[in-house]
NUPASE-80514 format. One record per atom (N, C-alpha, C): x, y, z. Coordinates in steps of 0.05 Angstrom, whole numbers, plus 32768, in hexadecimal, padded with zeros to 4 digits. Layout:
XYZ;...
//
This chain:
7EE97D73814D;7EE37D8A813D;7ED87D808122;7EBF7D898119;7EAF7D858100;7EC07D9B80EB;7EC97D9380D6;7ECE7DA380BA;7EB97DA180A5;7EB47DB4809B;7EA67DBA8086;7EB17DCE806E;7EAD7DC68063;7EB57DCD803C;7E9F7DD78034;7E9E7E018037;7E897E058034;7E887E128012;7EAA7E05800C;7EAD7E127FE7;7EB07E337FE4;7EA07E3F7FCF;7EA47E597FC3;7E897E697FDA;7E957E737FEC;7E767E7D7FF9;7E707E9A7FF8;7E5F7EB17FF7;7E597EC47FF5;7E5C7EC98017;7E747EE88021;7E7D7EEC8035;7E667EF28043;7E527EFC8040;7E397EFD8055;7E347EEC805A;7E2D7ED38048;7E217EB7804C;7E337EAA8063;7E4A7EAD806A;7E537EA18075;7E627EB18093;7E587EBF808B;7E617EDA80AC;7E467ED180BB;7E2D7ED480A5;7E157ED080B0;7E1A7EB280BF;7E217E9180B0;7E2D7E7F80BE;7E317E7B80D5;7E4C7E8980D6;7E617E8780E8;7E537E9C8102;7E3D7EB080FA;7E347EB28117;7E1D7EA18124;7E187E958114;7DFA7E80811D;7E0E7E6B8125;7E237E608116;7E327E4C812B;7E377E558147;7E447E668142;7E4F7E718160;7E417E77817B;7E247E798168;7E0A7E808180;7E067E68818B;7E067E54817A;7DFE7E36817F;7E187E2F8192;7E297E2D8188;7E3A7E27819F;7E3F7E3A81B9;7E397E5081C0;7E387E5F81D3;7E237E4281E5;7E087E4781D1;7DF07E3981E1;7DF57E2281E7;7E097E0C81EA;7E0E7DF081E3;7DF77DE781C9;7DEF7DF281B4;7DE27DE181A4;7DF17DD2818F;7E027DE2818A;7E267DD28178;7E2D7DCA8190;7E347DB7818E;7E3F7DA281A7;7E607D9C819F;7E677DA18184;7E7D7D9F8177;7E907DB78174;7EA77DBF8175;7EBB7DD38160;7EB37DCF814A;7EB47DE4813D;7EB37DE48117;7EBB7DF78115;7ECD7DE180F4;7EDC7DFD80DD;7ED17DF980CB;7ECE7E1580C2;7EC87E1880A8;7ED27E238096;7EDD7E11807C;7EEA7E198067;7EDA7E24804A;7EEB7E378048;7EE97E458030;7EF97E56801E;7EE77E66800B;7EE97E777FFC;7ED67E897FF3;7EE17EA57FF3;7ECD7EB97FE3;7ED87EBF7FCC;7EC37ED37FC4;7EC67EDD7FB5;7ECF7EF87FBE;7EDA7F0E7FAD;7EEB7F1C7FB5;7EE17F377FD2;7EE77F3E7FE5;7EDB7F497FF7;7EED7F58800E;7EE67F68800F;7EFF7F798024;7EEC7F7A8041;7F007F748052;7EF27F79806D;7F017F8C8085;7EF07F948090;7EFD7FA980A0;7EFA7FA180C4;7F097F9C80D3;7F0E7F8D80ED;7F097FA980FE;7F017FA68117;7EFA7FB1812F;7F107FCE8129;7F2B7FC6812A;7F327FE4812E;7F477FED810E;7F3A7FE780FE;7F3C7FEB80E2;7F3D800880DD;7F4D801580CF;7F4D803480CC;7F4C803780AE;7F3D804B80AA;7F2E804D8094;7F43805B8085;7F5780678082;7F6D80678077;7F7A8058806C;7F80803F8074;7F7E8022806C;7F7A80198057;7F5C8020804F;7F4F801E803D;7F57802D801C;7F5B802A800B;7F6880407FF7;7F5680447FE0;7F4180367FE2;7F2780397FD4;7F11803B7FDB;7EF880487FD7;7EE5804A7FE2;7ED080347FD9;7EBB80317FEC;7EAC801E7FEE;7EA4801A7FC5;7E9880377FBB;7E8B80337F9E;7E9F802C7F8E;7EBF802E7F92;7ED5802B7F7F;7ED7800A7F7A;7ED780057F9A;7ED97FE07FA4;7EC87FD77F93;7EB67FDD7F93;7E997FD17F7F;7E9E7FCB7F67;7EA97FE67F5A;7EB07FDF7F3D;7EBB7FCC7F35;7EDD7FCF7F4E;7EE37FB97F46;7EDB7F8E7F4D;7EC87F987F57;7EB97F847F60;7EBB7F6E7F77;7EBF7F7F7F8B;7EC97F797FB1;7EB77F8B7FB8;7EAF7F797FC8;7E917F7F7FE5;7EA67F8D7FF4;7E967F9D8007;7EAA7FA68022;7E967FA28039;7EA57F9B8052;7E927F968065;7EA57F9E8083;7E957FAB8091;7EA37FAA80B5;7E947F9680BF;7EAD7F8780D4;7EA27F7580DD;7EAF7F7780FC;7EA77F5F810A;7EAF7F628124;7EC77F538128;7EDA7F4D811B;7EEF7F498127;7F087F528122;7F1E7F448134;7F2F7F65813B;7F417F698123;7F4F7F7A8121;7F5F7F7C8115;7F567F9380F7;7F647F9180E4;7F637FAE80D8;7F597FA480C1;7F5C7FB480A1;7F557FA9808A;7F5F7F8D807A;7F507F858071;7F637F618068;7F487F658052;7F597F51803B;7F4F7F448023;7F467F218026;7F2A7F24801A;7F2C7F048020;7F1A7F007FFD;7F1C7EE27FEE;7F1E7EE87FCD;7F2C7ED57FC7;7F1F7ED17FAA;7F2D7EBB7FA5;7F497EAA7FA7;7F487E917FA1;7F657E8E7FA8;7F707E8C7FC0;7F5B7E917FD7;7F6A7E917FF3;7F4E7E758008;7F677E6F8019;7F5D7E588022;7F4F7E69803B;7F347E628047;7F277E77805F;7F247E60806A;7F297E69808A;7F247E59809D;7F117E5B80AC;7F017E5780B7;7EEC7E6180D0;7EEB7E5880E0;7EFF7E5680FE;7EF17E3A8116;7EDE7E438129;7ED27E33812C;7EBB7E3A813F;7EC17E2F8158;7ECD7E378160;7ED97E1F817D;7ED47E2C819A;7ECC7E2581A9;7EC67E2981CC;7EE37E1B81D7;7EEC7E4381D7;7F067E3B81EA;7F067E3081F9;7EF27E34820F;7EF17E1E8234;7EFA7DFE8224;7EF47E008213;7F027DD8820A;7F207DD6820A;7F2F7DE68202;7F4F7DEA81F3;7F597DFF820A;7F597E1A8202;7F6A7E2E821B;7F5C7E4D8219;7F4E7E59822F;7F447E688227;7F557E7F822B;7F637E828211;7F7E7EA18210;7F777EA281F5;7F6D7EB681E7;7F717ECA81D3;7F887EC681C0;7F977ECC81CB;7FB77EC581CB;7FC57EB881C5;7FC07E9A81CD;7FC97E8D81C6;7FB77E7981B3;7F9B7E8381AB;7F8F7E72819C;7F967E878183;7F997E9E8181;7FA87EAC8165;7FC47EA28164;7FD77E928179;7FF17E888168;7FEA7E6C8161;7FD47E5D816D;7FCC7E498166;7FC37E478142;7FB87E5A813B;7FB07E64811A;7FBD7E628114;7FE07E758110;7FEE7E7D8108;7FFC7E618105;80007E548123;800A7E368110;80007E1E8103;7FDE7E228105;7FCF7E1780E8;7FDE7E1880CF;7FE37E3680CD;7FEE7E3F80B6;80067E3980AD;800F7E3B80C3;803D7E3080C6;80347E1780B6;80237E0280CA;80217DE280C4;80167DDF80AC;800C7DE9809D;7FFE7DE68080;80107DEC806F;801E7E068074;802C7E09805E;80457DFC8057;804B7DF4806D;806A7DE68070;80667DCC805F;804D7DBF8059;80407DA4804C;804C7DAE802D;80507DC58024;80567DC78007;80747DD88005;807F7DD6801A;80937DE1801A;80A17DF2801E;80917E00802C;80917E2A8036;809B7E2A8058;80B17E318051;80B47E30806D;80A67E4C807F;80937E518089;80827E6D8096;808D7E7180AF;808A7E8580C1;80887E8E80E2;80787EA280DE;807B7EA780FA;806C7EC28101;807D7ED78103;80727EF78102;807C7F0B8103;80757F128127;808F7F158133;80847F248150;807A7F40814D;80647F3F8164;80537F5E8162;80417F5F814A;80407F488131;80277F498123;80177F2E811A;80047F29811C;7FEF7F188121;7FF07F1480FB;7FEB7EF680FD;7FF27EE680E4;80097EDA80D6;800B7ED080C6;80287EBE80B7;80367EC9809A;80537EC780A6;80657ED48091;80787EC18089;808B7EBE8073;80927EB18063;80AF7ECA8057;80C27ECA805E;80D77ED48059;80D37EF28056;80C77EF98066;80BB7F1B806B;809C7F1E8060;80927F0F804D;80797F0F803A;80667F05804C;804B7F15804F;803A7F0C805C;80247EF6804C;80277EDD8057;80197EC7804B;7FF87EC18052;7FEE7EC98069;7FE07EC98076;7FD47EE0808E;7FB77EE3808C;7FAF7EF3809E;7FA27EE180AF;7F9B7EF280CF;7F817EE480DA;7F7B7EF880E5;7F627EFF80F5;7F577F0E8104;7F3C7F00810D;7F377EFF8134;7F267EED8139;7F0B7F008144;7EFF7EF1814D;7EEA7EFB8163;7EDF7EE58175;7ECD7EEB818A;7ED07ED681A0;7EBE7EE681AF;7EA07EC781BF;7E917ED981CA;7E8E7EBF81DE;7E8F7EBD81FE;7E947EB1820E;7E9F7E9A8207;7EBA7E9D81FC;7ED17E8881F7;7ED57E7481DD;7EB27E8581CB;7EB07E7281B1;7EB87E8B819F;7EC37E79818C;7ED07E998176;7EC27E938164;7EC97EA3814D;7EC47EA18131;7ED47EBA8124;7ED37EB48109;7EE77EC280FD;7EFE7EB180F5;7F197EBD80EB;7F327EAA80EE;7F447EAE80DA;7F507E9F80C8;7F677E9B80B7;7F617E988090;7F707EB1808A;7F6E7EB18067;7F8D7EB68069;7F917E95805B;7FA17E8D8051;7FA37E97802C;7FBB7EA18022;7FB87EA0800D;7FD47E8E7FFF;7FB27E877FEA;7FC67E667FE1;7FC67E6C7FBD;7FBB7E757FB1;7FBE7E827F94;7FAA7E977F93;7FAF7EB37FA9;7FA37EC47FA0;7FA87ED87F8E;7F987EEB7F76;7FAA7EFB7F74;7FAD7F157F85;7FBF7F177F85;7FD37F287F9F;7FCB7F457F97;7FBE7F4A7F83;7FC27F697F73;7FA47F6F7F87;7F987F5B7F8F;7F7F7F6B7FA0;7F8C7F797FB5;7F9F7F7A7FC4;7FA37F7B7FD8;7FB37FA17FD2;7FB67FA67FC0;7FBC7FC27FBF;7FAC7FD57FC0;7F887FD37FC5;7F757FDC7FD2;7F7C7FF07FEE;7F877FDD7FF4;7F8C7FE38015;7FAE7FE58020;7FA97FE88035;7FC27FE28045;7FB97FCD8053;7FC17FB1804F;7FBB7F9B8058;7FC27F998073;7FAD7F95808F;7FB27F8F80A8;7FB27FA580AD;7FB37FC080A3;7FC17FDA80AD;7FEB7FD780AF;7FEC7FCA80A7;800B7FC780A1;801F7FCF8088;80287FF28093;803380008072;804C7FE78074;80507FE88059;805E7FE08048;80627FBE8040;804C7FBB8051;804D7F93804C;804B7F898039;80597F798029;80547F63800E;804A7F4D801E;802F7F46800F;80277F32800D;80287F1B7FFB;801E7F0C8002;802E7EF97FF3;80177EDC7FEF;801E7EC87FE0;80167EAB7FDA;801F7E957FDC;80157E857FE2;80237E647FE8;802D7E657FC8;80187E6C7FB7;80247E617F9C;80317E747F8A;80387E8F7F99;80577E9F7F91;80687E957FA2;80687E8F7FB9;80827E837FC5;80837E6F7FBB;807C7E5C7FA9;80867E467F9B;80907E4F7F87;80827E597F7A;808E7E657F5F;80AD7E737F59;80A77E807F73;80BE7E987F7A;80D47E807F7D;80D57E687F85;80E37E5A7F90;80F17E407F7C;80E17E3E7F67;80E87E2D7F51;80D27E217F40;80BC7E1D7F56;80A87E0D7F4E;808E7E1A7F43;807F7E077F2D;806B7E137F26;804D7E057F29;804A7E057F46;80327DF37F4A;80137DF87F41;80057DDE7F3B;7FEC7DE47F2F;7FDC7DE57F46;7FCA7E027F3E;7FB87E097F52;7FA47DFD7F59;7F9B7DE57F51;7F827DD87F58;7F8F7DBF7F6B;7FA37DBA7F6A;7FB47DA67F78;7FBB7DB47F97;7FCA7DCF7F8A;7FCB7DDB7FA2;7FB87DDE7FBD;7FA87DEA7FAC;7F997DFD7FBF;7F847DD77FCC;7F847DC77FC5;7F807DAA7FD1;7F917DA57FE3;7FA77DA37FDD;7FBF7D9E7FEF;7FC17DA98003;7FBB7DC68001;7FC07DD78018;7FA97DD38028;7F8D7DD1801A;7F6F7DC98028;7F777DB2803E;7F7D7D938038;7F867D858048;7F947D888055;7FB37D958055;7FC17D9E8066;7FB47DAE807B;7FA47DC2807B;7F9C7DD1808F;7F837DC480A9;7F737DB08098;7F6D7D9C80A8;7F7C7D8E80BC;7F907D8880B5;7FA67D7F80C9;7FB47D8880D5;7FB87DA280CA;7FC67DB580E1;7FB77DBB80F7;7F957DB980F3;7F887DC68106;7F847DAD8119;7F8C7D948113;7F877D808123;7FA57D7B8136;7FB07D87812E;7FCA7D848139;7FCB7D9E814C;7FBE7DBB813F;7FCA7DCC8150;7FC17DC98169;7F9F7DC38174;7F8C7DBF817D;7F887DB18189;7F9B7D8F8184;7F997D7C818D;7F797D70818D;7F707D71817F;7F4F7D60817A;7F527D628160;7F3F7D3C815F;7F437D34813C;7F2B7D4B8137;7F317D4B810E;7F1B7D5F810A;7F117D4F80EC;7EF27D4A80F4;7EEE7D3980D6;7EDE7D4E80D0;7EE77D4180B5;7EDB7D508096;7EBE7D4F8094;7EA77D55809A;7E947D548097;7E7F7D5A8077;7E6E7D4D8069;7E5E7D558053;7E487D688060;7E447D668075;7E2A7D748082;7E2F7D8F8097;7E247DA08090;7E227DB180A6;7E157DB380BB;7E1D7DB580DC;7E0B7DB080EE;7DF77DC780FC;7DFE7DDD80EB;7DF07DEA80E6;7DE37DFD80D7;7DCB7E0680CC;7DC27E1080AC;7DCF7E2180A5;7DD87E25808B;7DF07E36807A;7DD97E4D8078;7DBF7E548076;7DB37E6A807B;7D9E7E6A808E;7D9D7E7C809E;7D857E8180B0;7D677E81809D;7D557E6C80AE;7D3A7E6780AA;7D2C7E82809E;7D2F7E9D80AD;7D2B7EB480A3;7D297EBC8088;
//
């Protein structure tokens, strides 16, 4: 598996990405898995069966406060993705690993277990809901998509976000959830870690989780194997 560090990216720029990868690997022209890591800037997204109730601001209000909104194709309900949060993207052709849905979303979820546990958080999962919790607090979302066994989409991890975005919405579609941060559950816990260390720490950690969950090494790549914008 190829990794790439695609930094601060603009969410179209990289939805747009993540479907030109996926086409390529449908086609065999990515011959490789790839993740792609990131960050946006602030942006609300709305998943396949997202209910607009959910939502507690309207598209012109979001604006003001300066969050894009976008529907997209994969499943799951409203989620925040924005600064401060670690984004995952894998591009991977199940037929390599296991082709179940299923178990490649608990496979995410223990990306997430395995990263966070590197700084001291002990996480699980919630049964009956998709993503990672941390002493009832939701630490993490994912929501995938998948088109003859190659996905895209995946895991926002939040590692110093601020959390006040997230009162927009009903996050996931889930009343009454606190969400939460790798770097409030430290805080909350004694410690006062620096965020540029962190959010590093956690970056390498999640590399390794994904090599572990997956079982295939995954190098770090400077290059993308394929163009961050269409020729167009």
């Amino acid at each position: 598996m190829l990794a790439h560090d695609l930094g601060r990216i603009a969410y179209a720029d990289a939805l747009a990405l993540q479907r030109r990868a996926a086409a390529a690997r449908v086609a065999g022209e990515l011959t490789e898995d790839l993740l792609l890591l990131c960050e946006h800037p602030p942006v609300v997204t709305m998943g396949r069966s997202a209910k607009a109730a959910n939502l507690l601001l309207s598209e012109t209000a979001l604006a003001a406060r300066g969050i894009e909104l976008y529907e997209v194709e994969r499943g799951g309900d409203v989620t925040f993705h924005g600064p401060g949060q670690l984004v995952a993207y894998p591009i991977l052709d199940l037929t390599g690993h296991r082709q179940d849905l299923h178990w490649y979303l608990r496979q995410l979820e223990e990306v997430v277990i395995r990263a966070v546990a590197s700084v001291g958080i002990v996480a699980d999962r919630n049964p009956g809901k998709t993503g990672v919790w941390t002493d009832g607090r939701k630490l993490a979302s994912i929501g995938v998509h998948a088109r003859q066994w190659v996905t895209w989409h995946g895991v926002a991890m939040n590692v110093t976000t601020d959390l006040r975005y997230f009162d927009v919405m009903v996050p996931c579609g889930i009343a009454d959830v606190t969400m939460t941060s790798v770097q409030a559950e430290l805080t909350r816990a004694g410690t006062a870690p620096d965020a540029t260390a962190l959010t590093r720490q956690l970056f390498e950690a999640t590399i390794t989780a994904f090599a572990d969950a997956f079982a295939v090494p995954v190098l770090l790549s400077p290059d993308l194997p394929v163009p961050l914008r269409s020729a167009d």
